[in-house]
Backbone bond lengths (Angstrom), bond angles and torsions (degrees), N, CA, C in turn:
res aa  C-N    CA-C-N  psi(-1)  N-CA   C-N-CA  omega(-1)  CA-C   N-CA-C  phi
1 X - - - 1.472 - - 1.523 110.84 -
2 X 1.106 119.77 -40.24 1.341 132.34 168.27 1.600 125.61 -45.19
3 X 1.420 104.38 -48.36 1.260 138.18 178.71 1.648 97.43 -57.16
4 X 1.059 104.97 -87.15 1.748 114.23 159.29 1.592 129.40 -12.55
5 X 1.079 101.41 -57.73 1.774 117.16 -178.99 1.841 95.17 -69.48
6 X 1.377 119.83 -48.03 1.170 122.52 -164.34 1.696 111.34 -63.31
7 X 1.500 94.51 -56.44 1.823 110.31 156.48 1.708 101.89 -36.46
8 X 1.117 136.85 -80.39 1.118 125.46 -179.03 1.357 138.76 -38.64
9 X 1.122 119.59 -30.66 1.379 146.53 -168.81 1.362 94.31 -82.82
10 X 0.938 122.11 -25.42 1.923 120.88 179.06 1.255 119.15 -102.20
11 X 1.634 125.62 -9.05 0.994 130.06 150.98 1.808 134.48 -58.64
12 X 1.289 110.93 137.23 1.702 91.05 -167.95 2.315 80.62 -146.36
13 X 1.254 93.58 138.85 1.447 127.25 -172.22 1.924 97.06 -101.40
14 X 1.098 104.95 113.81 1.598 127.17 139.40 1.429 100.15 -36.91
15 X 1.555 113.12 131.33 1.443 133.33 -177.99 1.429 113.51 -114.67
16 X 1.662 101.15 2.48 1.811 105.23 165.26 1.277 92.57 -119.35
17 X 1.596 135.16 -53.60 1.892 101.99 -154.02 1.810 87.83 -131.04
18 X 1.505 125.36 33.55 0.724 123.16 148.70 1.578 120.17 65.37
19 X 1.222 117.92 47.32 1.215 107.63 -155.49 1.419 90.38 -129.84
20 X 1.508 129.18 140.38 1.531 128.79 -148.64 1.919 93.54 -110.94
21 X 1.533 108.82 144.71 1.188 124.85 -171.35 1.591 114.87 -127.78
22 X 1.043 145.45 177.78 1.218 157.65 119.56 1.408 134.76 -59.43
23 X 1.313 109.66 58.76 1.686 121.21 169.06 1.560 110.47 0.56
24 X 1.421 112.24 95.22 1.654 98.21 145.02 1.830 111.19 -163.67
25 X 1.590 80.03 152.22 1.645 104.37 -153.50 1.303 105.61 -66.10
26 X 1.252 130.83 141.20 1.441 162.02 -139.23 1.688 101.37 -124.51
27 X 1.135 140.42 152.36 1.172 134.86 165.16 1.263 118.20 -68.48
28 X 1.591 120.36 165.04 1.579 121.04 -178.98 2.181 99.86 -55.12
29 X 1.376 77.49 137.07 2.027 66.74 165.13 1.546 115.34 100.78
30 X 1.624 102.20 -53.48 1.503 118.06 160.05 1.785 124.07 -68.12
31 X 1.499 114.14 155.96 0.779 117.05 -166.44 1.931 122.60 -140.92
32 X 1.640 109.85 108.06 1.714 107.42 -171.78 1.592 104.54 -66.79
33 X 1.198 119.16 120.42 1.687 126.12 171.43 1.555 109.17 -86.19
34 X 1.116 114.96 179.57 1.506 115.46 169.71 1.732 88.48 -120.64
35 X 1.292 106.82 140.50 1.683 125.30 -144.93 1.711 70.72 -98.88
36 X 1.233 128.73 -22.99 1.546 112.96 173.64 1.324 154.93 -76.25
37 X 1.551 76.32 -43.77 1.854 96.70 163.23 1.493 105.92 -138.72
38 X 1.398 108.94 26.16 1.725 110.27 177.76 1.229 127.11 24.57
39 X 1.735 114.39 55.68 1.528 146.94 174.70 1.720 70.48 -81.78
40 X 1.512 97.04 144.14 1.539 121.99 172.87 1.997 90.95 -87.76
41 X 0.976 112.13 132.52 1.669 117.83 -174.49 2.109 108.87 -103.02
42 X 1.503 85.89 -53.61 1.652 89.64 -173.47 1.754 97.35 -156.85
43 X 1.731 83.60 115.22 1.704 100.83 171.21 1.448 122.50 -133.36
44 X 1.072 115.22 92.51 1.467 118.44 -175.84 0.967 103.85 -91.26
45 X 1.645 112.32 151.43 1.353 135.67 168.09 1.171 106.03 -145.00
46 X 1.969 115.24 147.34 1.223 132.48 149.43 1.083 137.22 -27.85
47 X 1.846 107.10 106.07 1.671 103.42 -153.63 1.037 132.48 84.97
48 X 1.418 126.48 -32.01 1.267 130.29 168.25 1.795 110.18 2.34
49 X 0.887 110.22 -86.81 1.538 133.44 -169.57 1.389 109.49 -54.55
50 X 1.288 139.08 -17.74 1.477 142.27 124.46 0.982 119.54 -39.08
51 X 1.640 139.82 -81.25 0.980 130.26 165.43 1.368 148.35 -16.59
52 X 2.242 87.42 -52.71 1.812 86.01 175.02 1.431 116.31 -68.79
53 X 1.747 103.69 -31.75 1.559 91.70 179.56 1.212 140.65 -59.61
54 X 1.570 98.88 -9.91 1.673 115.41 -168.96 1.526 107.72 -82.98
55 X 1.464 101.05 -35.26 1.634 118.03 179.87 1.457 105.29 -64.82
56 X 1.431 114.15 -38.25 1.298 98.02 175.92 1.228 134.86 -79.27
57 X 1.804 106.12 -25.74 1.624 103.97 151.47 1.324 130.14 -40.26
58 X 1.655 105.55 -43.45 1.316 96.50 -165.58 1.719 110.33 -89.39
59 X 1.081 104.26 -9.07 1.773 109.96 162.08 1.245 100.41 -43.97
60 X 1.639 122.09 -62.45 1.381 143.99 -154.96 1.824 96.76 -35.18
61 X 1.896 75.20 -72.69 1.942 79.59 -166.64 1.618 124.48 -53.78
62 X 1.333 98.71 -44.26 1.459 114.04 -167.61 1.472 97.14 -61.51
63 X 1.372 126.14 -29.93 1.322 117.40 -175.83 1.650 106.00 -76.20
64 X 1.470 116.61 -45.23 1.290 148.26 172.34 1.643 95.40 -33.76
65 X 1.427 110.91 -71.61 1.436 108.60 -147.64 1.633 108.45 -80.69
66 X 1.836 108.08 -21.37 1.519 102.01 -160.39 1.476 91.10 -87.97
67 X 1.491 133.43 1.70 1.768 117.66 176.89 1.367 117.20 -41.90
68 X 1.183 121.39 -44.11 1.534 129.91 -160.05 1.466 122.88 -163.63
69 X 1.797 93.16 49.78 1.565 119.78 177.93 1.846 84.99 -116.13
70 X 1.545 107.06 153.57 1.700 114.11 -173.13 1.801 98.50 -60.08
71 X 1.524 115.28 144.25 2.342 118.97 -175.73 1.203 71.63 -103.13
72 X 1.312 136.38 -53.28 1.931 113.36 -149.00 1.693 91.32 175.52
73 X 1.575 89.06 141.67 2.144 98.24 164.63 1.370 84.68 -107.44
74 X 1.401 109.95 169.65 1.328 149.81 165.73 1.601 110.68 -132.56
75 X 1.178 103.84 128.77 1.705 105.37 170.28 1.786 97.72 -153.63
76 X 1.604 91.25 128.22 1.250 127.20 174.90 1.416 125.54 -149.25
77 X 1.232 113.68 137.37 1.967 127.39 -162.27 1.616 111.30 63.42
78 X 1.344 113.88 13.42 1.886 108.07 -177.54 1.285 101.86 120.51
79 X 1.679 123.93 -28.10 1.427 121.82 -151.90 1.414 85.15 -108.32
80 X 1.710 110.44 156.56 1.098 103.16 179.89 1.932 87.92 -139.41
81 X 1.526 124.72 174.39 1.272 124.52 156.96 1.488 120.40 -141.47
82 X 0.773 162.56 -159.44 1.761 163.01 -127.95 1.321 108.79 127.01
83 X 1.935 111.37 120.89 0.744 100.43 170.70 1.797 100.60 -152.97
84 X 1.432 117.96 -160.11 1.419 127.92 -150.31 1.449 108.92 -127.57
85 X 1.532 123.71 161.85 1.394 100.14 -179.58 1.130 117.51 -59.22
86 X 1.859 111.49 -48.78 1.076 103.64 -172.23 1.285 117.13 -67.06
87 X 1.304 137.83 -32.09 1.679 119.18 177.82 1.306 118.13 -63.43
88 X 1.551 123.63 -15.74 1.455 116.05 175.29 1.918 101.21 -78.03
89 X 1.149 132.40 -46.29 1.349 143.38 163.36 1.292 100.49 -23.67
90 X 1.277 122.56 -79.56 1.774 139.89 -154.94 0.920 93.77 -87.69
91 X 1.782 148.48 19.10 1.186 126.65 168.85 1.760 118.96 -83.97
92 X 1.995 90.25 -14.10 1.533 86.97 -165.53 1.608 93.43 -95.10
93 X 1.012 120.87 7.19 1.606 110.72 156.98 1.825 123.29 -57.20
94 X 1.239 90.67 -12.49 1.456 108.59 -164.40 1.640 103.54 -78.99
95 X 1.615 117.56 -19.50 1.115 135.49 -160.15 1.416 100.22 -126.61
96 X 1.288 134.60 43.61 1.249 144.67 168.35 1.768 107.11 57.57
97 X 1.180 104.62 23.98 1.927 117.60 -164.42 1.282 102.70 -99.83
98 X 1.222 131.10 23.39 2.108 106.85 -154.16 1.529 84.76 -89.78
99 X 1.456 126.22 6.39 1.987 100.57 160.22 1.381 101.47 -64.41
100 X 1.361 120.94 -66.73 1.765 133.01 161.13 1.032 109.27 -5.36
101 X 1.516 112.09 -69.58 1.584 113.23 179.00 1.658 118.47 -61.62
102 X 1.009 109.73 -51.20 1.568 106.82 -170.10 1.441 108.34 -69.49
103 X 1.977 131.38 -31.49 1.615 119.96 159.51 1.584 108.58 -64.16
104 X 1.123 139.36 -63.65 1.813 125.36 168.02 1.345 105.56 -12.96
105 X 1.437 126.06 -62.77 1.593 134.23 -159.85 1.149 100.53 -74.48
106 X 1.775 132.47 -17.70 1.089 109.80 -157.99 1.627 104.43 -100.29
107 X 2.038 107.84 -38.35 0.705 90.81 -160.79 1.836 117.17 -103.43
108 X 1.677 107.36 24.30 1.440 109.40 -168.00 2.005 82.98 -109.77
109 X 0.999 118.71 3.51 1.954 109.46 -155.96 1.529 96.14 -147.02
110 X 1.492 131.88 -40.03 1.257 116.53 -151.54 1.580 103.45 -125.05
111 X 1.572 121.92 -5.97 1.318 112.96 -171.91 1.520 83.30 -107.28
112 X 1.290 140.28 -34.92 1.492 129.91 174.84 1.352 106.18 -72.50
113 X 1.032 150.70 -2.57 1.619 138.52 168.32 1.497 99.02 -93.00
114 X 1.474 114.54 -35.45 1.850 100.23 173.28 1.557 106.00 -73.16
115 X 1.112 115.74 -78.89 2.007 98.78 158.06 1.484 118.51 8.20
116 X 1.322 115.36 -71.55 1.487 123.04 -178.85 1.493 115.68 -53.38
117 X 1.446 110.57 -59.54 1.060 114.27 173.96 1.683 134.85 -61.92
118 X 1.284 104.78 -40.80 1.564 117.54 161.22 1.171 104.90 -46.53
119 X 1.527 130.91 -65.80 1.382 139.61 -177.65 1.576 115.14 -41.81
120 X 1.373 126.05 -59.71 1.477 143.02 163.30 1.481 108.61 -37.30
121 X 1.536 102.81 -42.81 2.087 94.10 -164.24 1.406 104.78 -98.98
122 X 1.891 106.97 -12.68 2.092 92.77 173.11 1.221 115.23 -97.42
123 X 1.637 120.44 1.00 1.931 128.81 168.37 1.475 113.16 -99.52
124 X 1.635 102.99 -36.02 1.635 107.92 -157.78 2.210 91.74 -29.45
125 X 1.441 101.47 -63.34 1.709 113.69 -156.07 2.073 91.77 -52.52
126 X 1.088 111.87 -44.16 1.682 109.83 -176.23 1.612 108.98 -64.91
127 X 1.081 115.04 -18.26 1.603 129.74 179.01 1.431 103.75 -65.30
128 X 1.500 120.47 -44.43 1.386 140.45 -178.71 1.429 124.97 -72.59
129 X 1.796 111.46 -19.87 1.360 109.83 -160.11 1.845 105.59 70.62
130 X 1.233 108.13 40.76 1.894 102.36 172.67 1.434 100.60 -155.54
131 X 1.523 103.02 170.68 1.702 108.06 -152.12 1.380 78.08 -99.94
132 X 1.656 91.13 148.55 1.658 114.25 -138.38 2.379 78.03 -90.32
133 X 1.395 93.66 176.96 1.435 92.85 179.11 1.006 116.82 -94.41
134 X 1.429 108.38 158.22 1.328 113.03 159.68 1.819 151.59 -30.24
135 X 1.677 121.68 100.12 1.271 97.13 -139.13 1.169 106.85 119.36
136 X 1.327 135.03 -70.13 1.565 139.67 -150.06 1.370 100.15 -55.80
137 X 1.178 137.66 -43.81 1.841 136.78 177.40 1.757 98.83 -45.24
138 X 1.406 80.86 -56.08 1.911 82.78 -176.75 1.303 131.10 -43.42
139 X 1.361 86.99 -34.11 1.521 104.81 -168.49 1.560 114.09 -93.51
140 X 1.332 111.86 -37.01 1.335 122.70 179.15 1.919 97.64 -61.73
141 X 1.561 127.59 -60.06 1.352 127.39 158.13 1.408 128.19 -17.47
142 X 1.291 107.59 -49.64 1.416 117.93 -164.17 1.136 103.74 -110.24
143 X 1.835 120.09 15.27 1.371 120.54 130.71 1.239 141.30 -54.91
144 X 1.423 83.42 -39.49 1.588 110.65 -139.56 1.729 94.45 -89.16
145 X 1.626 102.05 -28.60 1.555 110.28 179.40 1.998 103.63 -87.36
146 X 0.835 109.99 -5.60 1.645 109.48 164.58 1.618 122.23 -92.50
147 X 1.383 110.19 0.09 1.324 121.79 -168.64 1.292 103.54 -63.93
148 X 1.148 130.05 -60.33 1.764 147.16 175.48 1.696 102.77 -48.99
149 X 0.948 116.34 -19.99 1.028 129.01 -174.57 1.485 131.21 -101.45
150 X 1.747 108.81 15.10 1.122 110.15 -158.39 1.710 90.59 -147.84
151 X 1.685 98.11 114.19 1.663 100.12 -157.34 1.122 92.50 -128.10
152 X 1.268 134.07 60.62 1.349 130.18 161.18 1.195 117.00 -105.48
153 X 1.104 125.05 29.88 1.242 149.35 155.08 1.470 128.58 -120.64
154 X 0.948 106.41 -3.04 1.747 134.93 -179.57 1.981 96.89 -92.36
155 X 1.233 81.67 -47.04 1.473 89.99 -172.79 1.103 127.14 -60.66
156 X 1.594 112.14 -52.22 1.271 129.51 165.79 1.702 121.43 -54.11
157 X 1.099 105.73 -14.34 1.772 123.36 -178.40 1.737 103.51 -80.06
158 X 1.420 91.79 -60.58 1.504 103.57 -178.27 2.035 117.86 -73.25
159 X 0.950 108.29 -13.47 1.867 111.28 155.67 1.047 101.64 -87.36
160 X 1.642 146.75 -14.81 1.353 122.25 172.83 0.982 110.77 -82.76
161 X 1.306 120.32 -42.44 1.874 121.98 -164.77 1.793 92.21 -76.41
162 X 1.180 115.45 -24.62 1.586 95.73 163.34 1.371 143.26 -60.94
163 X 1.775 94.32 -41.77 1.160 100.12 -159.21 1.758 97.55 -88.50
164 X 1.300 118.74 8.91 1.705 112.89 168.63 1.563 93.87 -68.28
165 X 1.859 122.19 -59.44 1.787 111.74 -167.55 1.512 100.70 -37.66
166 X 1.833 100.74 -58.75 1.414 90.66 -154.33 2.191 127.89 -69.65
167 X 1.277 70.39 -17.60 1.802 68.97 -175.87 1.640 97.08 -72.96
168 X 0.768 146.22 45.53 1.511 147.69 167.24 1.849 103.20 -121.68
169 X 0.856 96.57 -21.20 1.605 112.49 174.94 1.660 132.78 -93.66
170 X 1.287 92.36 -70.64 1.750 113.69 163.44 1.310 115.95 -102.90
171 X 1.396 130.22 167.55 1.778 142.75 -179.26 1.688 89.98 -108.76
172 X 1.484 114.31 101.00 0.920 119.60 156.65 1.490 135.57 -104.36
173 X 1.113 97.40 143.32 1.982 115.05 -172.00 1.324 115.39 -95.98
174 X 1.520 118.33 109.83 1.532 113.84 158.26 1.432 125.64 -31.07
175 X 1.195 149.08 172.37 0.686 146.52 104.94 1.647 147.37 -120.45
176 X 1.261 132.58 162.03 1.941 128.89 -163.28 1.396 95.48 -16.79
177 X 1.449 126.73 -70.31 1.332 126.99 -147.82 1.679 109.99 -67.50
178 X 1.343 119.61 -24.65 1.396 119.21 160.60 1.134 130.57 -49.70
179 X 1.650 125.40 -50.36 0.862 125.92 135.60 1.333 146.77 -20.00
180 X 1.564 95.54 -80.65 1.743 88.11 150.92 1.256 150.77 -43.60
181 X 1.151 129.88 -22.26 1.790 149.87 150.99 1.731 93.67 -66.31
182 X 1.003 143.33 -61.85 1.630 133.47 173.14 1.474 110.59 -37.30
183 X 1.655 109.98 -67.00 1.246 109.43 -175.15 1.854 115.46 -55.27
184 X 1.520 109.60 -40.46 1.452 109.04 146.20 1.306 133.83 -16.58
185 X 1.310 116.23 -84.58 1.141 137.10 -179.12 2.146 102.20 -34.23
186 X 1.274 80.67 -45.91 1.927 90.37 -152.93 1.926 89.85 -76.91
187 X 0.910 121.87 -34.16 1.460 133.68 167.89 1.372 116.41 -51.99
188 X 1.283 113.72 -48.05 1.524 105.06 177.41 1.788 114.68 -103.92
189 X 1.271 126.67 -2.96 1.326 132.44 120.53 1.603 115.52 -8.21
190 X 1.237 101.39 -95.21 1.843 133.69 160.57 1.237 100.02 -33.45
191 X 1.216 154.93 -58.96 1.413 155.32 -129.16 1.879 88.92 -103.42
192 X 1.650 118.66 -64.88 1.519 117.59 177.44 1.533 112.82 -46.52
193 X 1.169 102.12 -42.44 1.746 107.92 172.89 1.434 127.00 -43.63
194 X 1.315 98.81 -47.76 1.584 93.69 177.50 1.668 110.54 -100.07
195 X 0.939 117.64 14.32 1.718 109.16 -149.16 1.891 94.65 -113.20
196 X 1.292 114.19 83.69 1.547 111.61 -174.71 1.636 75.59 -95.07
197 X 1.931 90.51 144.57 1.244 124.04 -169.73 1.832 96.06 -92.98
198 X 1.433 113.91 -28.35 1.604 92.11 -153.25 1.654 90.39 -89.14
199 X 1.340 128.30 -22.66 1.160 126.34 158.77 1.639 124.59 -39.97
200 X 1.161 101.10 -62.26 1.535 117.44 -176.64 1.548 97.88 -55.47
201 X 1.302 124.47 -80.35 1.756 126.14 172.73 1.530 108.21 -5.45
202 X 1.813 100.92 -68.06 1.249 116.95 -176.67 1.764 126.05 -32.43
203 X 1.465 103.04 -52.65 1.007 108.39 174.36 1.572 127.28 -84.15
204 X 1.454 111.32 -27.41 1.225 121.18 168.93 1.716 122.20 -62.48
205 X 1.338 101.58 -37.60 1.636 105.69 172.80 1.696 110.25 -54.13
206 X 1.729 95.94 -53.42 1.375 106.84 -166.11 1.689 97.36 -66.84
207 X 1.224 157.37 -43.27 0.704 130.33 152.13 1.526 150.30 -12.99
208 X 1.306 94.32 -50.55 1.648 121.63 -165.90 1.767 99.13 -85.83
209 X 1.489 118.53 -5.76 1.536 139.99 177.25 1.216 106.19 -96.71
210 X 1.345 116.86 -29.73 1.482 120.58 174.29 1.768 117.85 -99.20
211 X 0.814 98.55 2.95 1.914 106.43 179.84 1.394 114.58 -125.74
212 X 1.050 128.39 -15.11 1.797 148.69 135.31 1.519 108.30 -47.09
């Protein structure tokens, strides 16, 4: 039975056409494809796991700081307005909407800071060379299932393709927090890049073998 479980444990599944392999590790740098639909499977790199954690700090702030730093003014006919994520969010509360409002809030500001944080508490201990804590599988999972779920980068797509109609209309002004959702964007770019999942598992299981 042992024998069996172990056989399994070396098996690793394609996450586009599903097609089952024999797990084995590649050098730092190198990279296992699926010879089928050439889904990248397992790519480690040096450090890796530094990095992501750092990315997720800096998710932290950038998410942290642009809540209620000025996204953009608009001024048109004399009048002008400026406003924040959150006041563009909570505006449709204003319109009997605050479900509207409170999914906007949740999922451009509040499902990527749990992301961040999940990410930070199932590596922080692998960051160290120490068996990661208790939980951390869980948590690293119930990252991984918030991922789809994390559109702050969606967001930032959809104020650009806006703001081409509108700047034909009004003189509109960036503002810090725009930025910050850019620098976002390019951060978690960077962050998928280094962050191989079957690695991370790898070590997280074995962990969870050693604290049992």
């Amino acid at each position: 039975m042992q024998n069996i479980q172990a056989d399994l444990e070396q098996l690793i599944a394609c996450p586009a056409c599903d097609a089952l392999y024999r797990a084995a590790l590649p050098e730092n740098g190198e990279r296992a494809v699926c010879p089928r639909c050439h889904t990248v499977l397992i790519a480690p790199v040096d450090g890796a796991v530094i990095r992501v954690v750092a990315f997720a700090v800096a998710i932290l702030i950038l998410l942290v700081s642009a809540m209620f730093m000025p996204f953009l003014s608009i001024e048109a006919g004399g009048l002008s307005h400026s406003t924040s994520i959150a006041d563009a969010a909570l505006s449709f509360s204003e319109y009997h909407m605050l479900g509207l409002s409170i999914g906007v809030v949740a999922l451009i500001i509040f499902v990527p800071i749990a992301r961040a944080i999940l990410v930070i508490f199932a590596l922080f201990p692998l960051m160290l060379d120490k068996k990661p804590w208790r939980g951390a599988r869980t948590a690293f999972r119930l990252s991984e299932e918030l991922r789809p779920w994390s559109m702050a980068e969606i967001f930032v797509l959809g104020v650009g393709v806006a703001l081409v109609k509108v700047a034909a209309m009004a003189h509109v002004e960036l503002g810090m927090a725009f930025w910050l959702f850019v620098a976002l964007v390019l951060v978690t770019v960077f962050q998928d890049g280094f962050l191989c999942r079957w690695s991370i598992w790898s070590a997280l299981e074995q962990g969870d073998r050693q604290n049992g």
